[in-house]
TIDOPA-229577 format. One record per residue (C-alpha): x, y, z; residue number from 1. Coordinates in steps of 0.05 Angstrom, whole numbers, plus 5000, padded with zeros to 4 digits. Example, Ala and Ser with C-alpha at 12.3 -4.5 7.8 and 13.67 -1.06 7.14 Angstrom:
TIDOPA-229577
{X 5246&Y 4910&Z 5156&num 1}
{X 5273&Y 4979&Z 5143&num 2}
END
This chain:
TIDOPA-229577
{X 8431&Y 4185&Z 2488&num 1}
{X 8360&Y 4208&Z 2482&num 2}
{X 8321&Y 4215&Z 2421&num 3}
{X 8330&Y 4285&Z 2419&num 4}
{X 8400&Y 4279&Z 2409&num 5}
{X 8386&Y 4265&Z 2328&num 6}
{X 8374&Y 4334&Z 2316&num 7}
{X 8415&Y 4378&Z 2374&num 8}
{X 8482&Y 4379&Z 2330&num 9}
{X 8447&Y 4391&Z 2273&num 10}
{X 8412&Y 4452&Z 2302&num 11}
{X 8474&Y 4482&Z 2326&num 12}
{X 8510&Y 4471&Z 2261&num 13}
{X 8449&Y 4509&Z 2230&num 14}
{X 8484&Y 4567&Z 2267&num 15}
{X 8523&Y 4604&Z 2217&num 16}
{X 8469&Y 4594&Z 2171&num 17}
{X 8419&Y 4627&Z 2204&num 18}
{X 8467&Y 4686&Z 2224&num 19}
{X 8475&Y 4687&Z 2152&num 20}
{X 8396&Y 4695&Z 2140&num 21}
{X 8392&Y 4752&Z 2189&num 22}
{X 8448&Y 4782&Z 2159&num 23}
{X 8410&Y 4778&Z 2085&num 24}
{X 8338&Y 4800&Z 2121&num 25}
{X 8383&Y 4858&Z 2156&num 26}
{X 8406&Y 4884&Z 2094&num 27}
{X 8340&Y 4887&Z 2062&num 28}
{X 8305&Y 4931&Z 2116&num 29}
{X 8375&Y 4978&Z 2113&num 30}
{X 8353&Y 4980&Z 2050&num 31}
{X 8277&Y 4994&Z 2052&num 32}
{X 8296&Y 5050&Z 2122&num 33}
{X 8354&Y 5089&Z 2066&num 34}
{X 8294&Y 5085&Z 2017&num 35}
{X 8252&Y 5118&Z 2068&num 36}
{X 8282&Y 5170&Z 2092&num 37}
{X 8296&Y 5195&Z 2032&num 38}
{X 8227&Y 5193&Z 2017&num 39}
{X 8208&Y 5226&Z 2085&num 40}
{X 8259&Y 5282&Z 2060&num 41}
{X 8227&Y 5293&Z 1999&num 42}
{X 8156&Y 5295&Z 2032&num 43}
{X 8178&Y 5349&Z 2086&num 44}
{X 8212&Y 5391&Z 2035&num 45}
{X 8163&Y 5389&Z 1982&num 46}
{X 8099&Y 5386&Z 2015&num 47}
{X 8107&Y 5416&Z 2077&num 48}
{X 8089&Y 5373&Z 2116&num 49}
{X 8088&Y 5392&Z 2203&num 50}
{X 8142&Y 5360&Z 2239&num 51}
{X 8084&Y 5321&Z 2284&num 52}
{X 8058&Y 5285&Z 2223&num 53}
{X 8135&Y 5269&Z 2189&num 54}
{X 8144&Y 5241&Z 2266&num 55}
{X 8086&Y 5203&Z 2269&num 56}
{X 8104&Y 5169&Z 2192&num 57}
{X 8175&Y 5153&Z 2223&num 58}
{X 8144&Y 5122&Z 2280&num 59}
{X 8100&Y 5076&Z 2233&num 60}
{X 8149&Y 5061&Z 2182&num 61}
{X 8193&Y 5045&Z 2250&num 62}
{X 8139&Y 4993&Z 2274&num 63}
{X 8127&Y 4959&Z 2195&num 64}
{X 8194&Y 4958&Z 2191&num 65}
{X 8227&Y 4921&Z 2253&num 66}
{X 8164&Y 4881&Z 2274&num 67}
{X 8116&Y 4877&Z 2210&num 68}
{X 8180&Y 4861&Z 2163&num 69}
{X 8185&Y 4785&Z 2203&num 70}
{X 8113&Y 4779&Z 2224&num 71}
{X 8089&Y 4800&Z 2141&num 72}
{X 8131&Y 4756&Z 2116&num 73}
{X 8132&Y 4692&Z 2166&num 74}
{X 8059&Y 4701&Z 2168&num 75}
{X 8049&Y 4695&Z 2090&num 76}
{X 8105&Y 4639&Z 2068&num 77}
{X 8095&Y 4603&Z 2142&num 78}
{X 8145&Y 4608&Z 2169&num 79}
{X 8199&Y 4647&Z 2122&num 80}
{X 8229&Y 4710&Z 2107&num 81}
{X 8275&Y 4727&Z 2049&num 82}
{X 8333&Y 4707&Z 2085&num 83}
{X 8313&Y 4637&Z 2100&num 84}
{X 8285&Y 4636&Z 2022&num 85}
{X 8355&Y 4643&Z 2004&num 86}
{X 8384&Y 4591&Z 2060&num 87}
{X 8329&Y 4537&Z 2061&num 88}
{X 8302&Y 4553&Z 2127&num 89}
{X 8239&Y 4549&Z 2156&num 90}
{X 8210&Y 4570&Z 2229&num 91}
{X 8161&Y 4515&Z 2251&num 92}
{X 8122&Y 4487&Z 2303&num 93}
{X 8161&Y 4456&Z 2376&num 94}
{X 8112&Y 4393&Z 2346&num 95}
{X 8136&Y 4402&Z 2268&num 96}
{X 8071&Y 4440&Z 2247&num 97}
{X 8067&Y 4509&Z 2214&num 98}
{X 8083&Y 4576&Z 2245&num 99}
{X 8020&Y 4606&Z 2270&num 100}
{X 8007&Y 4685&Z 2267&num 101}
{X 8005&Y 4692&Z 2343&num 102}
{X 8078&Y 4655&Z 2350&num 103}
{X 8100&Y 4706&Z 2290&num 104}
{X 8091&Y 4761&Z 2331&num 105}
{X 8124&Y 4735&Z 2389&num 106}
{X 8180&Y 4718&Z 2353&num 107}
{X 8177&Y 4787&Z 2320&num 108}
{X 8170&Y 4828&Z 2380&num 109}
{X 8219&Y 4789&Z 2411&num 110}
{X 8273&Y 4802&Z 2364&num 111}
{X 8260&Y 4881&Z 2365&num 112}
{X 8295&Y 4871&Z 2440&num 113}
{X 8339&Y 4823&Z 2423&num 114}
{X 8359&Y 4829&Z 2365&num 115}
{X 8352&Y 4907&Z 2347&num 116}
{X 8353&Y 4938&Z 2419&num 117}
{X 8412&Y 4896&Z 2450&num 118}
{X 8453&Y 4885&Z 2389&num 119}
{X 8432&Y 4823&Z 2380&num 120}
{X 8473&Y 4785&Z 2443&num 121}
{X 8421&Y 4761&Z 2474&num 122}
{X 8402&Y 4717&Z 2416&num 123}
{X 8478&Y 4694&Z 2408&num 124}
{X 8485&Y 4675&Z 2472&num 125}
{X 8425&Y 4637&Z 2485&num 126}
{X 8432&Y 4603&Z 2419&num 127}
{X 8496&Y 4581&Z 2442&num 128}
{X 8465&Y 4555&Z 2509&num 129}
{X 8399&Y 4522&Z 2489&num 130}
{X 8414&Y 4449&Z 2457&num 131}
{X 8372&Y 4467&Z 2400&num 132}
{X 8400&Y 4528&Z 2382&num 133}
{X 8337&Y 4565&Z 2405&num 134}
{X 8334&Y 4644&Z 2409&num 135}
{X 8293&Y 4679&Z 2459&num 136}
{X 8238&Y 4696&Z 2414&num 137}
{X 8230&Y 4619&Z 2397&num 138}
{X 8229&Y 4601&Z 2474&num 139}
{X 8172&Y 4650&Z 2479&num 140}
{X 8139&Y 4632&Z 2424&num 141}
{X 8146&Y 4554&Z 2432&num 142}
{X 8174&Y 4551&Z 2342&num 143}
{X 8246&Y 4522&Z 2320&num 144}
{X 8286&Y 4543&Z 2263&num 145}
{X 8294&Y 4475&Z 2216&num 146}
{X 8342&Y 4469&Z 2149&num 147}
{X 8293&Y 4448&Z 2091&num 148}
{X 8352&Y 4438&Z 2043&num 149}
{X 8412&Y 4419&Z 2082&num 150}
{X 8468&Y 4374&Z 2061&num 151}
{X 8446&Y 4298&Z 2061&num 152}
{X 8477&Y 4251&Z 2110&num 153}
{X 8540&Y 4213&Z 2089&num 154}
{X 8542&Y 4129&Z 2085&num 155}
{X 8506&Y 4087&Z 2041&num 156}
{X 8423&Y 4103&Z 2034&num 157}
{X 8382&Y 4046&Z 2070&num 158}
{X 8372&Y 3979&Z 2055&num 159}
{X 8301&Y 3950&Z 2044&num 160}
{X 8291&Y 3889&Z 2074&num 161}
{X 8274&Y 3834&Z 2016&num 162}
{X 8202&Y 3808&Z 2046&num 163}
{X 8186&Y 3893&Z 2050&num 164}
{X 8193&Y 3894&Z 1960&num 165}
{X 8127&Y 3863&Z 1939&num 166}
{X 8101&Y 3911&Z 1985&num 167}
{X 8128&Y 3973&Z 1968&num 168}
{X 8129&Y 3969&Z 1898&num 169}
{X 8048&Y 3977&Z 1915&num 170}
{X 8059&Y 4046&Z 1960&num 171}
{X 8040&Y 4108&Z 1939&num 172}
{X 8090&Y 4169&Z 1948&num 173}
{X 8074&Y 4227&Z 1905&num 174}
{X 8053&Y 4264&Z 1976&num 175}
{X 8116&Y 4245&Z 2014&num 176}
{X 8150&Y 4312&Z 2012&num 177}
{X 8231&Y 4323&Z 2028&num 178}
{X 8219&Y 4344&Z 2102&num 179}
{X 8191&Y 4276&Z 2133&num 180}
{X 8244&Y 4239&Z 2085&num 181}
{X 8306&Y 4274&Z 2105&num 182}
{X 8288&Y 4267&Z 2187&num 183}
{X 8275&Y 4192&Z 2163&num 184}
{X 8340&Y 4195&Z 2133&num 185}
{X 8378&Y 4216&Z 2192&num 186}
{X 8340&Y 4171&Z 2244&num 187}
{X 8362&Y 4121&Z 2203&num 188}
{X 8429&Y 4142&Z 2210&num 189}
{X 8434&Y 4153&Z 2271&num 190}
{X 8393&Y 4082&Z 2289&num 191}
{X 8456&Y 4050&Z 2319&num 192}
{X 8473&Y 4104&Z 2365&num 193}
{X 8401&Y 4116&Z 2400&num 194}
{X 8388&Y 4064&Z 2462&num 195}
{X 8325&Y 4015&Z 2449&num 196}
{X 8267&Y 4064&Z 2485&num 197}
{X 8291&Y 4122&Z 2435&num 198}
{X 8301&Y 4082&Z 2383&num 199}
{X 8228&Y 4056&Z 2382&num 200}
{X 8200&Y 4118&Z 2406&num 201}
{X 8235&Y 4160&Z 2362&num 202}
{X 8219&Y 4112&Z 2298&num 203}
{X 8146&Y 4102&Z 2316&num 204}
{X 8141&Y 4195&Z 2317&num 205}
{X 8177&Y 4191&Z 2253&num 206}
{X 8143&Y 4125&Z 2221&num 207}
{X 8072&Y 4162&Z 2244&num 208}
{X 8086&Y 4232&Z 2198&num 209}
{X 8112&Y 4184&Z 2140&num 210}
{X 8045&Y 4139&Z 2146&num 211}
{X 8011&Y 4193&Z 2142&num 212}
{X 8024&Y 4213&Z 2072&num 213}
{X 8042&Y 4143&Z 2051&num 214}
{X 7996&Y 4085&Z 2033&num 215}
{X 7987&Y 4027&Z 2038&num 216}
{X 7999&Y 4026&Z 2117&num 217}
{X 8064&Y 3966&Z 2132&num 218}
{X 8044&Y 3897&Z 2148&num 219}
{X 8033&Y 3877&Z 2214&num 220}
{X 8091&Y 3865&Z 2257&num 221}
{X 8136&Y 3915&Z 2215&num 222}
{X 8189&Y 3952&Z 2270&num 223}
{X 8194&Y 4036&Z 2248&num 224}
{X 8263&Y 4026&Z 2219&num 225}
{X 8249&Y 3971&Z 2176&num 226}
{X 8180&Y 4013&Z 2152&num 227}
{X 8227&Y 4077&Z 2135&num 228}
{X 8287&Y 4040&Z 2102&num 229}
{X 8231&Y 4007&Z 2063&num 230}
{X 8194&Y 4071&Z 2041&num 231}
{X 8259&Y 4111&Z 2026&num 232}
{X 8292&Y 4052&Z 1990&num 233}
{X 8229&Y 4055&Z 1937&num 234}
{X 8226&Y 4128&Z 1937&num 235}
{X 8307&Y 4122&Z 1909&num 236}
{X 8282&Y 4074&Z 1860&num 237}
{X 8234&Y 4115&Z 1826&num 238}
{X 8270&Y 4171&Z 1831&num 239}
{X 8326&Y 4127&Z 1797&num 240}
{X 8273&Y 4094&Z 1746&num 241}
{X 8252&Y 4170&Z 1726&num 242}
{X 8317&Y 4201&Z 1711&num 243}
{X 8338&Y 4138&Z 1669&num 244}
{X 8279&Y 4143&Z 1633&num 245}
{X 8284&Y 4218&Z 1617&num 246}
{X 8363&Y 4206&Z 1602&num 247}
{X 8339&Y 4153&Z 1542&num 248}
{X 8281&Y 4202&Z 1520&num 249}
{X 8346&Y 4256&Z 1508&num 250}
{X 8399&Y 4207&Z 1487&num 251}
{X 8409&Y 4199&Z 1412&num 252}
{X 8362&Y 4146&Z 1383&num 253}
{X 8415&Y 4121&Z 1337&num 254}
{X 8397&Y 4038&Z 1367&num 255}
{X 8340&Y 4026&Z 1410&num 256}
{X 8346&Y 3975&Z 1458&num 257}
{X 8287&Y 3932&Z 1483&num 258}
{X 8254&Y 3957&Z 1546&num 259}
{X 8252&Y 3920&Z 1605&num 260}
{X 8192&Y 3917&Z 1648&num 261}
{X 8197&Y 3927&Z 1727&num 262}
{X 8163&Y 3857&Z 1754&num 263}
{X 8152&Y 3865&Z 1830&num 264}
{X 8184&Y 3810&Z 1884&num 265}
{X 8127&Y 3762&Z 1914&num 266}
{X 8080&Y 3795&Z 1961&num 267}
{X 8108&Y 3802&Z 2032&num 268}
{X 8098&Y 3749&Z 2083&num 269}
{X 8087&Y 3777&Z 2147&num 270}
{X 8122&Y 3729&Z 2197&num 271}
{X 8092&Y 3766&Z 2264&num 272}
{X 8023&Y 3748&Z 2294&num 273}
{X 8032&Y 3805&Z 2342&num 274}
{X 8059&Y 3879&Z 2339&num 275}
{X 8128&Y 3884&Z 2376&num 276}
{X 8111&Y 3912&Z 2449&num 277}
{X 8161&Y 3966&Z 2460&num 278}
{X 8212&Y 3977&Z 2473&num 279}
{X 8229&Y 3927&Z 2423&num 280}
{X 8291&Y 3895&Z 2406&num 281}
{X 8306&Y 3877&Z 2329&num 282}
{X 8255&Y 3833&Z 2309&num 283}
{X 8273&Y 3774&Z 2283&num 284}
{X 8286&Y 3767&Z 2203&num 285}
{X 8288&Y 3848&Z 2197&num 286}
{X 8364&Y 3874&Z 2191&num 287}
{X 8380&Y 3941&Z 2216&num 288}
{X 8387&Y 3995&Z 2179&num 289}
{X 8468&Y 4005&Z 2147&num 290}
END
């Protein structure tokens, strides 16, 4: 199994839902072409206006409304139209960064054909064929459709290895958003299943979008796994530490009890001299992740 594998089934289970966005995006430009027309009506009864012109404003209106609708809106959220809004999708980047304008309007011409011209079959059925659920207009356009707000994975959350605590009581994590955590969070639960290349390979891509937001950088000698379990584990505290502490500021303060102070674990002992050459196996002393 390749690394890749992580997130095929989860783009084909994404599926329904984004037939479900297009539906909700479909019925809102129904809804803006009934609310034209009646509008053209009223402008070539009322005003006259010569049957050139009232062409020329239904071919405009056409164009806003089949390519401008996706390209307005994708262009200006990046990446999202009011269908995904409502589902929690986003169209990014083959490499995870933002929608660009130019792969909007690829993706928006493209779905004119497919999706408008052809009845939309073209897009169903290479959907259906592509292992990441891809539509024609995101082949052309090099963009996948990603779930910002799916369902989390099921198991137990990971397990921070002790000698990791000192350390990432220290870490800063107010610009770790949900998107790195939840891939993170289903690397990790997928680590058992990936061979040793993918699993290194696939932690160090992951490990390197996390670091990036997240300081202080992991000791030396600190496999990916290990890193993420570490920074999610801490993230789950404070999240946990937070909602306790805003329970007791809204429970009745009828006894008070005394407050206990977080004291972090000793600093962490790094027990490598040299970084793990990949593909590594399991270092020793690190655990992986459950």
């Amino acid at each position: 199994m390749t690394g890749d594998a992580v997130v095929v089934d989860v783009q084909i289970a994404q599926l329904p839902i984004r037939a479900g966005a297009r539906l909700i995006d479909l019925a809102i430009q129904v809804g803006l072409a009934l609310g034209a027309v009646f509008l053209l009506t009223l402008l070539w009864s009322d005003l006259g206006l010569d049957d050139s012109i009232l062409q020329a404003i239904t071919i405009l209106f056409l164009v806003l409304l089949l390519v401008g609708y996706p390209l307005i809106f994708e262009s200006l959220t990046l990446g999202r139209t009011p269908g995904k809004m409502a589902l929690g999708l986003r169209v990014v980047s083959d490499d995870g960064s933002p929608q660009r304008f130019r792969q909007a309007m690829f993706r928006a011409l493209a779905g004119t054909v497919e999706i408008f011209a052809l009845s939309g079959a073209p897009a169903v059925i290479c959907s259906l064929a592509h292992p990441r659920g891809k539509r024609l207009g995101d082949l052309f356009a090099g963009t996948v459709v990603i779930t910002e707000r799916g369902p989390r994975q099921d198991g137990p959350p990971p397990m921070m290895h002790p000698r990791l605590a000192g350390w990432a009581a220290t870490l800063e994590l107010s610009q770790l958003t949900e998107e790195p955590a939840a891939m993170a969070r289903q690397y990790l639960a997928r680590w058992h299943q990936l061979n040793p290349v993918a699993q290194y390979e696939m932690g160090q891509r992951i490990a390197a979008q996390v670091a990036a937001v997240v300081s202080p950088p992991p000791p030396p000698g600190v496999p990916p796994h290990a890193y993420l379990a570490a920074v999610l584990a801490e993230r789950r505290r404070r999240e946990s530490v937070r909602l306790e502490r805003a329970r007791q500021a809204t429970a009745p303060t009828s006894h008070s009890e005394p407050a206990v102070s977080y004291q972090p674990p000793p600093a962490y002992q790094p027990v490598y001299q040299q970084p793990v050459p990949p593909p590594p196996t399991t270092p020793g002393g690190f655990a992986p992740p459950v």
